[in-house]
N, C-alpha and C positions, 0 to 999 in steps of 0.2 A: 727664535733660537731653535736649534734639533732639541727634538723632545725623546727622553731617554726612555718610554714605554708606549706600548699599541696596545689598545684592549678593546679595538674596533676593527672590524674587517666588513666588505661588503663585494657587490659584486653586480649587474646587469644580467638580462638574460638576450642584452645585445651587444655591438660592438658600437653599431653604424646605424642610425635613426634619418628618417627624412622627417620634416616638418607635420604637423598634424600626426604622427605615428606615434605609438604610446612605449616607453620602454617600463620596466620592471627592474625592482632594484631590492635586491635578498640582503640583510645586515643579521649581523651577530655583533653583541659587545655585552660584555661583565656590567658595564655601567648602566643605573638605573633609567636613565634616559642617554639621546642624543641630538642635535640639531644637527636641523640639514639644509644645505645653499646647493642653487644649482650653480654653477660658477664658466663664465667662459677665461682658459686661459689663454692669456695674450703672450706668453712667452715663456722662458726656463730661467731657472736659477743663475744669476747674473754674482751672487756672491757663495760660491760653492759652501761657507759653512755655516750660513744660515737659510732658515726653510722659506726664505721668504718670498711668495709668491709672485709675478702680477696675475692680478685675474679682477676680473667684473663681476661683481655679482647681479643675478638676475631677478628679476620681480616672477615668482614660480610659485603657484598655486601648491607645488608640493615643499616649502620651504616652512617647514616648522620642527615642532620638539616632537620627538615619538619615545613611546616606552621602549629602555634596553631589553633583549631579550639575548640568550644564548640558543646558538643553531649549529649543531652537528656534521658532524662527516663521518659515515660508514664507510671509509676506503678497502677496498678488496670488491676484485670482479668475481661474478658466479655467474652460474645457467639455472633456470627453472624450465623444469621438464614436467608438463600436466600428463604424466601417465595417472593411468583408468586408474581410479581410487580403489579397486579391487584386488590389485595384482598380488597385494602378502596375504588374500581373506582365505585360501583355500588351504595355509597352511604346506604350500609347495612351491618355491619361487627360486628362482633365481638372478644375479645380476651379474652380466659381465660388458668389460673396456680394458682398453689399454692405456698406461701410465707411463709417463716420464719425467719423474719427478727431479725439481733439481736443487731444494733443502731438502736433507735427505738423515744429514745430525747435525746439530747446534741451529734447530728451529728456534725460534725464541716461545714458539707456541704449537700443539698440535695442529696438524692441515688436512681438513675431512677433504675427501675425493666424491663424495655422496651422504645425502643424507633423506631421511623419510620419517615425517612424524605420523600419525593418527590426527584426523583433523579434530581432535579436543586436547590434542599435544603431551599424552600421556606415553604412546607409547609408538614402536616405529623399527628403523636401521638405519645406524651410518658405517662409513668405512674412515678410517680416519689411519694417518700416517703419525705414528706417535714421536716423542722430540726425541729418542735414542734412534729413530729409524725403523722400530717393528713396523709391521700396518696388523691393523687390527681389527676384527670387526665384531659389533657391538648389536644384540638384536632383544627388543625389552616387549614383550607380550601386552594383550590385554589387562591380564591381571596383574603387569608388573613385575613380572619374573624376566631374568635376565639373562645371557648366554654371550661371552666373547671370546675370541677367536683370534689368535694372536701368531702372525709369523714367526720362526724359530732364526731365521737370520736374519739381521737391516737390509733393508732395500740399498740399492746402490744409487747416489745422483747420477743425473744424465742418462741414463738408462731403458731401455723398454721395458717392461712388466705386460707381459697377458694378464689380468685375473677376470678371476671369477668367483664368487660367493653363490652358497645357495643352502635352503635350508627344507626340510621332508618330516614331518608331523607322522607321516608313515613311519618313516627311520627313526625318527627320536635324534635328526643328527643337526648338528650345523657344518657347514667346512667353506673351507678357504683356497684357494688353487691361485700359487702364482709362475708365473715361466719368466724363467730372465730369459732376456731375448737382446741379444747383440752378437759381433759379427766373429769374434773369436774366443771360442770356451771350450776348456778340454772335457768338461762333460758336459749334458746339459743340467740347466742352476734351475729346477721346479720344486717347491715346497705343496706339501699341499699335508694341511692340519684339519681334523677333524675330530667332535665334541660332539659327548651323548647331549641331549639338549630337547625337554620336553616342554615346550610354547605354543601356546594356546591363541593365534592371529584368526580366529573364527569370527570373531565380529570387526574385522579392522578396517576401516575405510581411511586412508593416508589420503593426504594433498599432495602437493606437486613435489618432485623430488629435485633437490638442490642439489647439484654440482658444483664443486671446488666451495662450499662451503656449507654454514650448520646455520640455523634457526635454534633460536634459544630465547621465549619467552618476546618474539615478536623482533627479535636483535641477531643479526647475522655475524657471524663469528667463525673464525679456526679457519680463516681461507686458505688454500692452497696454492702454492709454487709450483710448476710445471704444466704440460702438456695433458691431456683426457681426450682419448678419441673413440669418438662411436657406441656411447653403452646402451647395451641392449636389456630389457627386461621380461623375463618368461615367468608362465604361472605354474610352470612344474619347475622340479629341481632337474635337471640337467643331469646326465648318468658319465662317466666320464670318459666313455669312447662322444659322448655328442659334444663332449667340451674339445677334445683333441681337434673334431670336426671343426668349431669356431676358431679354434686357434688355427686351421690353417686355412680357414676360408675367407677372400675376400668381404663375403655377406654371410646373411645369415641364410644357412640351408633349407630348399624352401619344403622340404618336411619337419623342421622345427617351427616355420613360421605361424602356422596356426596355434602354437601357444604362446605364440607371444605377444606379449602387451604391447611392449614399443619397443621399436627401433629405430637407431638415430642413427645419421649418415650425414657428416659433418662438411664433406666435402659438398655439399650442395649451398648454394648460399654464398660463398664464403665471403663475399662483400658488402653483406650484411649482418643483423642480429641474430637472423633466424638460423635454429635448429631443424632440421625438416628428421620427421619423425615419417619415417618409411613405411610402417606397419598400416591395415587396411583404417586402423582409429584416426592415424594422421593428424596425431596429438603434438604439432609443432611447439617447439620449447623456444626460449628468446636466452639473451646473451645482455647484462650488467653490467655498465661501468667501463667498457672497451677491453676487455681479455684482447691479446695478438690471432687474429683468423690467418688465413697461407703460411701458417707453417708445416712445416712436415708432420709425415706421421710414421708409423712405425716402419711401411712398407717401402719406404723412398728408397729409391736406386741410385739418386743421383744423377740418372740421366736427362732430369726435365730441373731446369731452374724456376720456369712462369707454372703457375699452380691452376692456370687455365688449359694447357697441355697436358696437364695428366694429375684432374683433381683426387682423384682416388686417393693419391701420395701425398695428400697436403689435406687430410681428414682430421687433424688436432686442432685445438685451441690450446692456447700459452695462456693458463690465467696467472696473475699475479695477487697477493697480497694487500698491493698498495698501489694497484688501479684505481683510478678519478674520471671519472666523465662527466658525471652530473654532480654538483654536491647536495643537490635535494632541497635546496633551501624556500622555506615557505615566500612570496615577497611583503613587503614591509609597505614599501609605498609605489604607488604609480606612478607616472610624470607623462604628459600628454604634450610632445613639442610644439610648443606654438605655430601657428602658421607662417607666419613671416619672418623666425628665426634665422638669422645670417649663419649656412653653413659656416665649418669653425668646429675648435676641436673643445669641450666643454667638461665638466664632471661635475659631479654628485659630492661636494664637500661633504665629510659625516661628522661633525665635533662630538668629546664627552670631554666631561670637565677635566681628562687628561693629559686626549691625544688625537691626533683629526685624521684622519684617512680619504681617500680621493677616491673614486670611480670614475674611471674614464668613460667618453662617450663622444664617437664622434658624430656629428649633423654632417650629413651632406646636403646638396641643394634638393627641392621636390623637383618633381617632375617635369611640372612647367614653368618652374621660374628660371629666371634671368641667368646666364651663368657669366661666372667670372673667365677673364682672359687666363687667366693661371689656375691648375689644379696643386692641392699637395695632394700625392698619394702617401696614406698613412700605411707603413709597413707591418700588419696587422699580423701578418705571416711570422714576420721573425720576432715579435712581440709575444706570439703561441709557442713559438719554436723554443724560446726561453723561459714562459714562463712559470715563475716558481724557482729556477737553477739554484743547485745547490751548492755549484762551482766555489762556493765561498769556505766550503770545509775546508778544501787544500789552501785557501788566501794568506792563513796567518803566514807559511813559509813564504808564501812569493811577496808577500806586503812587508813584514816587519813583525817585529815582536808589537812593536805601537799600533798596527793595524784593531781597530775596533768596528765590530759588526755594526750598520746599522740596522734602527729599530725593528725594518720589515724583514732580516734578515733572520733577527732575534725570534721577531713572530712565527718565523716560517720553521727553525728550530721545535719550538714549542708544541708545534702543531704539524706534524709529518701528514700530518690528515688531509692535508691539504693538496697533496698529489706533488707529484715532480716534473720538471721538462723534459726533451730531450736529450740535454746532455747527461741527463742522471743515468744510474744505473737502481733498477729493480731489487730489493731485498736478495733476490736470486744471483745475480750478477748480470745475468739479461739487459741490453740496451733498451731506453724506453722509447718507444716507435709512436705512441700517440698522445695528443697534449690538447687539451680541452676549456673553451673560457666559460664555461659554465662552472664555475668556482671563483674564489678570493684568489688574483694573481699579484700579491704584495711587488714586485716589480716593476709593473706597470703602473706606476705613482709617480707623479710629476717634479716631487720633491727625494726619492730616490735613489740614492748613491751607488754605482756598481763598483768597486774592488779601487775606492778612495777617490773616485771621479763619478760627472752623470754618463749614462750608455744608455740607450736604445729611445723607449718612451722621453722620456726627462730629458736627453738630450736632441730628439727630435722635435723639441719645443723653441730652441735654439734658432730652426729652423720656421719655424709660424710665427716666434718670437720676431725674425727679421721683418717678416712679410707685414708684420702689424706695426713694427719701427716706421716701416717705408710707407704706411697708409694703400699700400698694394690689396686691390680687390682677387682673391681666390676664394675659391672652394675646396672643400677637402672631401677624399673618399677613401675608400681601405681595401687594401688585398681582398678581400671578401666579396664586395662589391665588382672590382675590375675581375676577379676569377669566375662572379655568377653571369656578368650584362658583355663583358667582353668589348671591343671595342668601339662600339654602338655609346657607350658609357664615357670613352674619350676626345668622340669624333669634335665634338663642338668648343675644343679646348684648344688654347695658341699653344701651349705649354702646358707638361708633366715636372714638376719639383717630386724629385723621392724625398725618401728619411735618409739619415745618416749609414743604416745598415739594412740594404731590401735585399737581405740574404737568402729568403726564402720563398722562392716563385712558381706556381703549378703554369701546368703546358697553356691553359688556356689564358693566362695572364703573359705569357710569354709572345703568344700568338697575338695577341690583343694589342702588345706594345709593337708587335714588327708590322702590323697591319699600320697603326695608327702614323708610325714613321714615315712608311711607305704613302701617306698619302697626304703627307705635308705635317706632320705631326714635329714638334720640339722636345728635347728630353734634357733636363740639366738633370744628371744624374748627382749629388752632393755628398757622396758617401763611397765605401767601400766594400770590397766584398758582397757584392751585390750577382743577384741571378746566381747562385752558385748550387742550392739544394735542389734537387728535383722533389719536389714539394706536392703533398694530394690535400684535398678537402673532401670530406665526405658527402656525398650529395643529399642523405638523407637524414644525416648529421652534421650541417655547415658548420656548425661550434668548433666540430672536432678536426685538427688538423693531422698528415701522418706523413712521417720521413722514416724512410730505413739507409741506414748512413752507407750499406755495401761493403767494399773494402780498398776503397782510395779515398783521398783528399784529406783533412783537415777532422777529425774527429774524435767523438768520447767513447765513444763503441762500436765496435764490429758487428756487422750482420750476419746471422748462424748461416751455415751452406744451406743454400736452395733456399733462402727466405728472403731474397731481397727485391722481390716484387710484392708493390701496396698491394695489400687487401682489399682498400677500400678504390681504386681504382685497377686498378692491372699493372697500371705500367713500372716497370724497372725505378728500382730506386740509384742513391748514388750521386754522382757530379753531374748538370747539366753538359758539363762542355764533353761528358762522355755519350750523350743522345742529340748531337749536332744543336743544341742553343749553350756554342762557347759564348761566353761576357766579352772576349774583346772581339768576335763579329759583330755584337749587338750593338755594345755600347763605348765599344774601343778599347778597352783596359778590363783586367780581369785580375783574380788573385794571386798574389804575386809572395806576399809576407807576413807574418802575423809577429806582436812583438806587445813592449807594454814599457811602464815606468817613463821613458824619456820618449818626445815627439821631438819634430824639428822642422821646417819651414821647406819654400821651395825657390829653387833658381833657374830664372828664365835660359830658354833654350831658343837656339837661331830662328826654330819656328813658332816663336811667340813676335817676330819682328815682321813675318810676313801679312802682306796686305788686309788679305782676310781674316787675320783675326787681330788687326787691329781695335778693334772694338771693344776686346775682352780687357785690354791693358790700358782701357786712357786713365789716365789719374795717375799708372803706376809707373817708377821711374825704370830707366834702363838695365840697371842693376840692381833695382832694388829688391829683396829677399820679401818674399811673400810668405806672412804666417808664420815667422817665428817667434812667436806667444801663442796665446790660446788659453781658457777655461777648463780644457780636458790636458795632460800630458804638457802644457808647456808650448804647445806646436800643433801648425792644421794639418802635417803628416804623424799618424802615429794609429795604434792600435791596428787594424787588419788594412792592408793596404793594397792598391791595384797598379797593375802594369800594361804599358802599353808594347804589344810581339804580333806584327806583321804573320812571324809563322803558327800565330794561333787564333789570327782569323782580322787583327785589326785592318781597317780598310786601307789599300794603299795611299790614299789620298789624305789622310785622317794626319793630322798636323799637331805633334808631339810638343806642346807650349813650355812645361817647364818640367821639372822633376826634383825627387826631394834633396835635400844640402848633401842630408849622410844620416845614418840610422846605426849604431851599435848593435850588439852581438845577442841584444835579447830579441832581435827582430832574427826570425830563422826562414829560409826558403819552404813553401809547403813543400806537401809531403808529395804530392802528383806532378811537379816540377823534377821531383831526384826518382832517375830510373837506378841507382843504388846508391847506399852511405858511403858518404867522403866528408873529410874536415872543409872548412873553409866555405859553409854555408851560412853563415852570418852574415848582418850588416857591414861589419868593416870589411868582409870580403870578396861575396857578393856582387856581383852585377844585377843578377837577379832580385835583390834586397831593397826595392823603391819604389814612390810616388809616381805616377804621369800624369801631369795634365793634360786632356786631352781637347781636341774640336776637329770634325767633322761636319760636312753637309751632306745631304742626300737631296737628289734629282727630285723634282718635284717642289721643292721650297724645304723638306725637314731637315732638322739637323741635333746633333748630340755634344753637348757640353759636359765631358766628365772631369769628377776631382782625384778620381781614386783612393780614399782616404776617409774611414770615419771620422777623424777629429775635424776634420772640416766647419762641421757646423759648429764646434765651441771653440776654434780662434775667429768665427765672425762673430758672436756675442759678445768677442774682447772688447772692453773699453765703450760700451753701450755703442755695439756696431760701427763705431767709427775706426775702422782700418782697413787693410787693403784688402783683405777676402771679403769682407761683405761688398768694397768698391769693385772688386772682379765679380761678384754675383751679382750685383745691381747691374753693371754694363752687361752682363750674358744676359739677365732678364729681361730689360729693357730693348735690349736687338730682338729678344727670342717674343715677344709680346707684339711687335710691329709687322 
C-alpha cells in the first residue's frame, strides 16, 4: 500500500555503473537503523495505487542493516578568496566590488556580500545587506571592540551598486561609499557614511574571505541574492579621488597595484570554479555549490550576447541562496558491481520500520562483454532537468481540491535543502539554470507519482517493464554515458529504445544519434517531446547538468538579456530546432502540444496501409483504434505530444501511420508554433493540436519509428502488456532487431 511518511532519503555519487566498478551510496534517516537490498527492477507500477513493485532481489555483499544516521544540507553558493592573511594587520585597508542585489526588502534573513574572521574567529569584517535593505558594515578589532557603518537609504533590487569600505587607524575612521549606478537618474544616488572608530587590527591574521556568505562557528550562513563582480582588496585605505579612479576604471590603476593584496577578475574562467586573482600573489579563490558564471556585469552594453566575445562584460557571478551542487554527504556503504551482472536498470532499496526509499542505478554492459541487439537509452538528462520540481505547489488548482501530495512530494516540502530543478524559480525570482545528482532526487523513484499519474523515471520502467515481459535481451545506458563516449558507444547496437520523455539532449549526443542513423543505426523513439533543450554537462562536473531556457518555446523562466549562453559550455542556449537539430528532421515529429487530465488513442491514416510499413500493423485490425486506455491519462496520446510538418524538416519520404482521435482544449499549441495570440488554439480547434505516428527509412539499412507521445509507454503496461501498442512495439522491434 502508499505509505503516508518518508524519513529516509539517499542518494549515489553515480548514475551509470559498469560491472566490477564500485558505486557509493550517501543515506540520511531519523530512524535508528535501516536495511538495504540491492534490487533489479523488472518493470513499473502496473496498479497505479499501490507501491507495489516487481523487482529481484540480489544476493549483495552490501545487503544488511546499518545504523540511521541524520545528514545535512548547507544550501546557499559562496566564493572563498585566500587573500594574504595580513591585509587588515596594518590597520589601513580597504575593500571594494560591485553589487546587484536582487532581495533587496522582505529578505527572510540578512545576506553578507563578504565576510573575514581572524583565524581564531574572534574577530574580523563583513559587509552584509540587512532585511530593511541598509548595507552595513561591521568591523570587530583584536580586542573586541566594535564599529558599524550603516547606509542612510535601502539599496534598490536589480541594481548596480559601486562600493567600497575602508578603514585608517591613522584617521580613527571607518566609511562606507556606495554609487548607484544605472542608466537614468536625475542626479547621481552616492551615499558615503563615515564613523570616528578607534581599532586595534595589529595583530590580525584573517583566513580566506567569503563571499555571498558568513562563517559562524564552522557553519555558513546569511547567503546572498544577486550578482558580486571583481572585489578587490588593498592594505591602505583608499583616499577618495583613488576610489572615483576605481569607479571608473575598467581594472585596477596600476599605481594602486602595488598595494594591493588581491584582485579578482571574474571574467577569466568563467566555465569554471575558479576565481583568478590578478594581483602578482595570485591567490585564486574557487566558487561552491554552482553560483550562475556568464552573466553580465555592470559594464554590459548590450552589444555582445556570447560572454566569449566580450568577457570583461560578463565579470559577475549570480550567487543564490538555495544553490545545490554537492550535498556533502558522508557515504554509508559501498557496493562493488559484480562482474557478470546483466546490464539492467537496479536500485538501492533503503527500508526503516516506516518507509523505503529507492536509489536508482543504472548497469550498463562492461566493456568487453557480450552486447545485446537492443539498447534502452535511460533519459538521465531530463531525469536532472526535473529533478526535485516543485511544479506541485500550483497542482492543488489544476488537480482538484482531492488532489493529495505524495510522500516524496511532502519530503521535498520539508526540506527545501534539498535544492530545486529547472523549472523552479530561485528565492530571487531568477530561473534556475543548473541542476545536480549529487543529492536526494525524491522523483526519481520507481514508485513515484507526478501530478495523480507516473511521469519520467516510474514511467520509463513501463518501458524495461515490456522488454522483461517479452524475455528481450538489452542493455541499458544513460544520457551521460552517450554525451561522454559519443557514437563509438552505439555503434554495435541493432537498435536505440528511448524513455517516454528524452527532452533534454547536449550537441554531442545529438551528433552521436545522426552519426549512428547514418550508418545503419534503428531508433524507436517511444515518447514525446524529445531533443527539444539545447542541454550542456559540465566537463569537469559531469553531475552537473545546465539549460538556460532563452526566450521561446515552452517554459518556467526567462533568460535575463545577454545571458543566455552556458557557462559551462559556450554555446547558446534555448530550442534545438533554433540551432539546426529540429526533432522532425531527426526523428520525424517534434513538439506540437502540451495538455494533461484526459489522453486519447489513435487512428490509422492511409499510410499505415502502405507496403512498407506493413509490419508495424500485423495483429492490428483496419480500423481499429490504437491506445485508447492506458495507465497514465486513459490514452497512449496525452501529456506533451509530437507532430509530424514536412515544412519543419520531416523527411519527404517519412510515412504519417496514424494520428491522435481528438484531444480537448487543455491541450494548447506551443508557444514557438504562434508568431502572435489568437483564440482557437486548443485541441477542439487546432490542426496543430496532435499525435503522429511516424516511420521512416534511411539509405544504408537505418530507420526511425516514432510515437510522438509520452503516455505511450503506460497504455503498453495496459492489461499486463497485452494490447495493441505493446503489439505495434513488439512488430517495430522485432523488424528493427533483424
Amino acid at each position: 500500500m502508499k505509505q503516508e511518511a518518508l524519513n529516509i532519503a539517499g542518494y549515489a555519487d553515480q548514475f551509470s555503473v559498469m560491472p566490477g566498478e564500485q558505486v557509493k551510496v550517501m543515506v540520511s534517516t531519523t530512524s535508528k537503523s535501516y536495511k538495504v537490498n540491492v534490487v533489479r527492477l523488472c518493470g513499473g507500477l502496473l496498479d497505479t495505487e499501490r507501491d507495489d513493485l516487481p523487482v529481484e532481489v540480489l544476493q549483495a555483499d552490501c545487503n544488511k542493516v546499518y545504523p540511521g544516521r541524520v545528514q545535512g544540507i548547507e544550501a546557499g553558493s559562496y566564493g572563498k578568496l585566500p587573500v594574504p592573511s595580513d591585509w587588515m594587520k596594518g590597520g589601513e585597508f580597504t575593500v571594494q566590488l560591485w553589487a546587484w542585489p536582487t532581495l533587496t526588502t522582505g529578505a527572510v534573513h540578512p545576506q553578507t556580500l563578504w565576510s573575514v574572521e581572524a583565524m581564531n574567529g574572534a574577530s574580523g569584517g563583513r559587509l552584509v545587506l540587512e532585511q530593511d535593505g541598509l548595507l552595513a558594515l561591521t568591523l570587530i578589532d583584536c580586542a573586541g571592540q566594535s564599529a558599524v557603518v550603516r547606509t542612510e537609504r535601502p539599496l534598490i533590487a536589480k541594481s548596480w551598486y559601486f562600493i567600497a569600505v575602508r578603514y585608517s587607524a591613522e584617521a580613527g575612521e571607518a566609511s562606507l561609499f556606495i554609487d548607484h549606478h544605472d542608466q537614468w537618474m536625475p542626479a547621481r544616488d552616492r551615499q558615503c557614511i563615515k564613523i570616528k572608530a578607534t581599532l586595534d587590527f595589529s595583530n590580525l591574521l584573517t583566513g580566506a574571505v567569503m563571499l555571498a556568505a558568513q562563517f559562524d562557528m564552522s557553519r555558513r550562513r546569511h547567503y546572498y541574492n544577486g550578482k558580486l563582480e571583481n572585489p578587490r582588496f588593498f592594505r591602505i585605505a583608499l583616499d577618495d579621488e583613488q576610489l572615483e579612479q576605481l569607479y571608473a576604471a575598467p581594472a585596477v590603476p596600476a599605481s594602486m597595484r602595488v598595494d594591493c593584496a588581491a584582485y579578482y577578475d571574474f571574467s577569466h574562467y568563467i566555465s569554471s570554479s575558479r576565481l583568478m586573482d590578478c594581483s602578482s600573489g595570485q591567490n585564486d579563490g574557487w566558487l561552491y555549490q554552482a553560483p550562475a558564471r556568464a552573466v553580465t556585469s555592470h559594464n554590459w552594453t548590450g552589444e555582445y550576447a556570447n560572454f566569449k566575445e566580450a568577457p570583461d562584460q560578463y565579470a559577475a557571478v549570480h550567487f543564490h541562496d538555495d544553490d545545490v551542487c554537492d550535498a556533502g554527504w558522508d557515504p554509508d556503504f559501498v557496493w562493488k558491481v559484480p562482474d557478470k551482472l546483466p546490464s539492467g536498470v537496479y536500485a538501492f532499496r533503503l527500508e526503516t520500520d516506516v518507509s523505503v526509499d529507492y536509489v536508482p542505478l543504472f548497469v550498463r554492459p562492461g566493456k568487453q562483454a557480450a552486447k545485446a541487439g537492443a539498447v534502452y537509452l535511460a533519459p538521465t538528462n531530463t531525469y536532472l532537468a526535473y529533478a526535485n520540481e516543485r511544479l506541485y505547489e500550483q497542482a492543488q488548482a489544476y488537480m482538484g481540491d482531492d488532489y493529495v501530495l505524495p510522500e516524496q512530494d511532502r519530503f521535498l516540502s520539508e526540506h527545501p535543502e534539498l535544492g530545486k530543478s529547472i523549472y523552479d524559480l530561485h528565492h530571487d525570482g531568477s530561473g534556475v539554470q543548473y541542476s545536480s545528482r549529487l543529492r536526494p532526487i525524491m522523483n526519481i523513484r520507481p514508485h513515484y507519482r507526478n501530478w495523480r499519474s507516473v511521469r519520467h523515471f516510474s514511467a520509463d520502467l513501463y518501458i524495461t517493464g515490456w522488454l522483461e515481459k517479452q524475455k528481450q535481451s538489452y542493455d541499458v545506458v544513460t544520457d551521460e554515458d552517450l554525451h561522454r563516449e559519443g557514437q563509438e558507444l552505439l555503434a554495435s547496437y541493432k537498435v536505440i529504445i528511448t524513455g517516454s520523455h528524452p527532452e533534454y539532449w547536449t550537441r554531442p549526443m545529438l551528433i552521436a544519434l545522426k552519426q549512428y542513423l547514418a550508418a545503419g543505426g534503428r531508433l524507436m523513439y517511444l515518447g514525446g517531446n524529445g531533443f527539444y533543450w539545447v542541454t550542456s554537462l559540465d566537463a569537469d562536473r559531469p553531475y552537473l547538468l545546465e539549460v538556460r531556457r532563452g526566450n521561446a518555446g515552452t517554459r518556467s523562466s526567462d533568460t535575463l538579456p545577454g545571458q543566455i549562453y552556458h557557462s559551462t559550455t559556450g554555446e547558446p542556449g534555448g530550442l534545438w530546432r533554433h540551432y539546426g537539430f529540429v526533432p522532425q528532421s531527426v526523428v520525424g515529429v517534434g513538439f506540437s502540444a502540451l495538455g494533461g487530465i484526459n489522453g486519447c488513442g489513435y487512428k490509422r491514416l492511409q499510410d499505415s496501409y502502405d507496403p512498407a510499413a506493413a509490419f508495424i500493423f500485423e495483429g492490428i485490425g483496419e480500423d481499429e483504434i490504437i491506445g485508447d486506455f492506458g495507465l497514465v491519462m486513459g490514452g497512449a496520446v496525452g501529456d506533451e505530444i509530437d507532430r509530424f510538418d514536412h515544412e519543419l524538416g520531416t523527411p519527404k519520404h517519412a510515412l504519417r501511420l496514424a494520428t491522435s482521435t481528438g484531444l480537448d482544449d487543455y491541450y494548447q499549441v506551443v508557444h514557438e508554433d504562434l508568431l502572435f495570440t489568437a483564440p482557437g488554439q486548443g485541441g477542439l480547434d487546432s490542426p496543430l493540436v496532435r499525435a503522429d505516428m511516424t516511420y521512416f527509412d534511411i539509405a544504408g539499412g537505418g530507420a526511425v519509428f516514432s510515437v510522438g507521445s509520452i503516455n505511450w509507454a503506460g497504455s503498453m503496461a495496459w492489461n499486463h502488456y497485452d494490447n495493441n501498442v505493446a503489439r505495434i512495439s513488439n512488430n517495430v522491434l522485432r523488424r528493427f532487431l533483424t
